[in-house]
N, C-alpha and C positions, 0 to 999 in steps of 0.2 A: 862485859860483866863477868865477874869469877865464879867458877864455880861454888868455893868453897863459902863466899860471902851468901848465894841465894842457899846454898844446901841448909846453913844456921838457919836462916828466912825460915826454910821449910821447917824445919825443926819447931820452933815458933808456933808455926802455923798448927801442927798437930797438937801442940801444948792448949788454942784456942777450945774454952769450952763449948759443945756440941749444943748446948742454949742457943749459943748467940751468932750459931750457923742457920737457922732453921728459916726459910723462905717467911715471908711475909705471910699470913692469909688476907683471903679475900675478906671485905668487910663487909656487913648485910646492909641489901639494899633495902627499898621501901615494900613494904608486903604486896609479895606478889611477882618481882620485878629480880632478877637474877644478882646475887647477890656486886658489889661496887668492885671493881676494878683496883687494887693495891698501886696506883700511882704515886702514891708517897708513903716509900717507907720508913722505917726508924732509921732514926741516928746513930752511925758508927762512930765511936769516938776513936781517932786516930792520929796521933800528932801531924802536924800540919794539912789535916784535913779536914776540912769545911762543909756543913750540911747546907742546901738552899732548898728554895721552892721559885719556881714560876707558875703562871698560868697559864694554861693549855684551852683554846680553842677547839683542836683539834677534838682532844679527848673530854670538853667540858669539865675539865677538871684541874684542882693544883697538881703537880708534875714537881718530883725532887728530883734532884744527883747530888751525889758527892762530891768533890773537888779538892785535888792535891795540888800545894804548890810550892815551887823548890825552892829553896833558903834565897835561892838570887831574888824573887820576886820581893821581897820585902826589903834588900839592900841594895835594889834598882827600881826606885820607885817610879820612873818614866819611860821605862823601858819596856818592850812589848817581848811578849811567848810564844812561842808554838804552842800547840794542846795536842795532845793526844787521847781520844777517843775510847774507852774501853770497855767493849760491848761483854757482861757477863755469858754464862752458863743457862743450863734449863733450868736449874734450880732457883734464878730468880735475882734479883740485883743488889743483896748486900754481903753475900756468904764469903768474897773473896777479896773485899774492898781492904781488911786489915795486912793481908799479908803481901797483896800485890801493891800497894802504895808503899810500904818498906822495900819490897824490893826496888824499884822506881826512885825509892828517896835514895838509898844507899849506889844504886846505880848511877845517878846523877853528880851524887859528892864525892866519889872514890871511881869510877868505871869510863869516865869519856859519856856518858849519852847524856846529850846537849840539855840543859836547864830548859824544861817547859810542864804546862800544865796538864794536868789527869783529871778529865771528866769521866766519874761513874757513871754511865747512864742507864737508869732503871727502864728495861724494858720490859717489865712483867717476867713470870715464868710459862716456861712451856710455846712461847709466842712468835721463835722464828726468826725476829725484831723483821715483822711483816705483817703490812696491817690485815689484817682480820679481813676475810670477803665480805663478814654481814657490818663491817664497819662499829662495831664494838671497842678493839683496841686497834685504832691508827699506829700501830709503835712507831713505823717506819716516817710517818708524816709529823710526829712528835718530834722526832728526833733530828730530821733533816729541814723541816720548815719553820721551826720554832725552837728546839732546844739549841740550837750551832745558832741561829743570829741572837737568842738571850747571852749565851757565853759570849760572842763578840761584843756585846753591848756592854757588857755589867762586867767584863775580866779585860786585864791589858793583855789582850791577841794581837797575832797576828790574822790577821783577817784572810788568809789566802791559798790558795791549795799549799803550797808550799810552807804554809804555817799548819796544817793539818794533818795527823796520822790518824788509819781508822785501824782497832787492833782489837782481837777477841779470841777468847780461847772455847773449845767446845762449838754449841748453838752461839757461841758468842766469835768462834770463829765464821762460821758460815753468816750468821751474820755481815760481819767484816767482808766478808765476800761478795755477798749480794748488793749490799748497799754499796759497796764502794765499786763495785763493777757497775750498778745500776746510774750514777754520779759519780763520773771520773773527773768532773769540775769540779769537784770540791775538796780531793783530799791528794796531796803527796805523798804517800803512803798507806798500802794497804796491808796489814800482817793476819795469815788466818793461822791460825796454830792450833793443831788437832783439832779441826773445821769437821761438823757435821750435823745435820745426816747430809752426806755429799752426795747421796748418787739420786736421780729423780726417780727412780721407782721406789726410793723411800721404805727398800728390804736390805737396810745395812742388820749389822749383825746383833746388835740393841733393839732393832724393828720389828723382825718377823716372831709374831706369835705376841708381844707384848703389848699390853693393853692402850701405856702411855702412846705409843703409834697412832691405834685409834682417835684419844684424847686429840692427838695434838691436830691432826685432819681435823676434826669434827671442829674445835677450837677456833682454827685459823682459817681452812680452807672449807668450813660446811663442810665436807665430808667430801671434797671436790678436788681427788687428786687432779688431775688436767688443771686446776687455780694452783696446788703445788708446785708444777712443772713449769708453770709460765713465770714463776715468782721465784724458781730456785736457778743458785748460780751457776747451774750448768748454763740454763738458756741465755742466760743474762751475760755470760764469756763469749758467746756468741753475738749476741743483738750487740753490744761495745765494744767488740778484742778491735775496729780499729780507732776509737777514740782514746783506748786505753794504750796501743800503742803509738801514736802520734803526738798524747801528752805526756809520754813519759813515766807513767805514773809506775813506782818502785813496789812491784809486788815479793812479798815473800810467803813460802808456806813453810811450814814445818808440825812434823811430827815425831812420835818418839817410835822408837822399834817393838814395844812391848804394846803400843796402842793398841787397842780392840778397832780403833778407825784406819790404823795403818794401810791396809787394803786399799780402801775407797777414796784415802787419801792421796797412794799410787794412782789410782783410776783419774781422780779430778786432776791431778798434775798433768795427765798424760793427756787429759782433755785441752789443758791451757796451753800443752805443746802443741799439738793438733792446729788450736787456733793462732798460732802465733803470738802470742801473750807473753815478753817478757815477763820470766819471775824468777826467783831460786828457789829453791826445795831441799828442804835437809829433813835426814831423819836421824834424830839422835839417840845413839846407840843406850840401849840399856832402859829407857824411860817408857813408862807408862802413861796413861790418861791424868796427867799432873800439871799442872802450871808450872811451881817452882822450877822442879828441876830440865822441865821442858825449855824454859827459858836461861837455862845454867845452861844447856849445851848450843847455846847458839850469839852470834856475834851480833851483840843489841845494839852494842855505840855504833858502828858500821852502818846498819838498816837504817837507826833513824836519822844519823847523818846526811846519809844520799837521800833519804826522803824528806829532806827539810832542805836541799839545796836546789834557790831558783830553776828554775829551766826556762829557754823560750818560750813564748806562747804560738801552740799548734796553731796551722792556718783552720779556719771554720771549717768544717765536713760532716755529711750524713753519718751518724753513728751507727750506724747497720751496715753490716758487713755481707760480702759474697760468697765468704768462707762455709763449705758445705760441714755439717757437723760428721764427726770420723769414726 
């Protein structure tokens, strides 16, 4: 992907009015009763991107995403896709759906990275994409038990790790990390990019003193770091690094050199050395806490390439490892 085609992207993206960034809110519940969970937001309208709903079990509720799909899907109509997965930010799941599906389209029709589909998936704001201890917002059972077999059902997928990339930037990196360390059967590629809060004591440099910290504990873990720690991707490279290296699975990380996560994102690299964790690791020089042009310095058709090519199937083995943490 060039730089100079996602730089214009970004350019674009700063042109979008600050309206129609703003998180969803929460909707009020019945008197008395904590106000309804934002599981279906508004409509991004964005050429060749598509609004849905399913229904959720999990979360007793309708459940939307977005969905991007490349000019081939429409002039191969029996043909099946990969998808790629793309887990937002804290701020919630529609604020980055306009500019990151341009870049995606334009990387597809001019840059080499293979024709396949882009699932938004709304995982609330502030949520970790992990479910909740008091069982309020399942994201993570939303997303793995129910929104991936609706898209296999209702889109022409590929149905198989090797049709599946998990990708997110921010909480939407660390995201991509947990999950996809947590379920290394289900995705061929893993990208975390400027991934955080990475370190489990949960005092990165956004954390200490700042209130949304608290928020987000109290949120998702009760107020229960040790439910943090068991659910964050440090443990989770640990409890999988040997299923994750026996099937292969194409990790990469990157981050930018101006990042305020750059630190802890050396830290968690150094973690996944430790454990023997095939991955790559770039930090591109010059960027900040940014999608675009985080994604300008790094070799996309490459990644999701090798992440979309067959591999054998690992022989069966206990996913727990005897690797001491370092």
């Amino acid at each position: 992907m060039h730089a100079s085609a996602i730089l214009a992207l970004a350019a674009l993206w700063v042109l979008i009015p600050l309206r129609g960034l703003a998180q969803d809110p929460p909707q009020p519940g019945p008197a008395g009763d904590p106000p309804a969970l934002p599981w279906v937001t508004r409509q991004v309208e964005v050429p060749r991107v598509s609004f849905h709903r399913f229904h959720s079990q999990a979360a007793r509720s309708e459940v939307s995403y977005h969905l991007y799909t490349p000019l081939a899907y429409d002039s191969s109509p029996t043909t099946r896709f990969p998808v790629l997965y793309w887990l937002h930010g804290t701020e919630g799941g529609v604020n980055h759906i306009r500019p990151v599906a341009r870049l995606f389209h334009v990387a597809i029709r001019d840059h080499g990275v293979p024709p396949m589909l882009v699932v938004f998936v709304n995982g609330l704001s502030q949520r970790l994409w992990t479910d909740s201890r008091d069982g309020r917002a399942p994201i993570e059972s939303v997303f793995i038990k129910e929104l991936i077999p609706h898209i296999d059902q209702a889109h022409r997928t590929i149905a198989q790790p090797e049709g599946r990339i998990l990708e997110g930037f921010s909480m939407g990196g660390y995201g991509a990390a947990r999950i996809g360390f947590r379920h290394p059967d289900l995705f061929g590629g893993i990208s975390i990019l400027a991934g955080g809060p990475l370190d489990p004591e949960f005092q990165g440099p956004r954390a200490t003193g700042n209130p949304l910290r608290e928020k987000i504990l109290a949120q998702v873990c009760d107020g229960d770091l040790k439910y943090f720690q068991a659910t964050h991707p440090w443990t989770l490279a640990e409890t999988h690094a040997l299923a994750l290296r026996e099937r292969g699975t194409v990790i990469r990380q990157a981050v930018g050199s101006r990042d305020f996560t750059l630190d802890l994102n050396r830290r968690f690299h150094d973690r996944l050395e430790s454990l023997k964790i095939p991955h790559e690791f770039t930090v591109v020089e010059g960027v900040a806490h940014d999608t675009p042009t985080l994604l300008a310095g790094l070799k996309n058709a490459r990644f999701y390439q090798q992440a979309l090519t067959p591999r054998a199937s690992p022989p069966k083995a206990d996913t727990t490892d005897d690797l001491s943490p370092k």
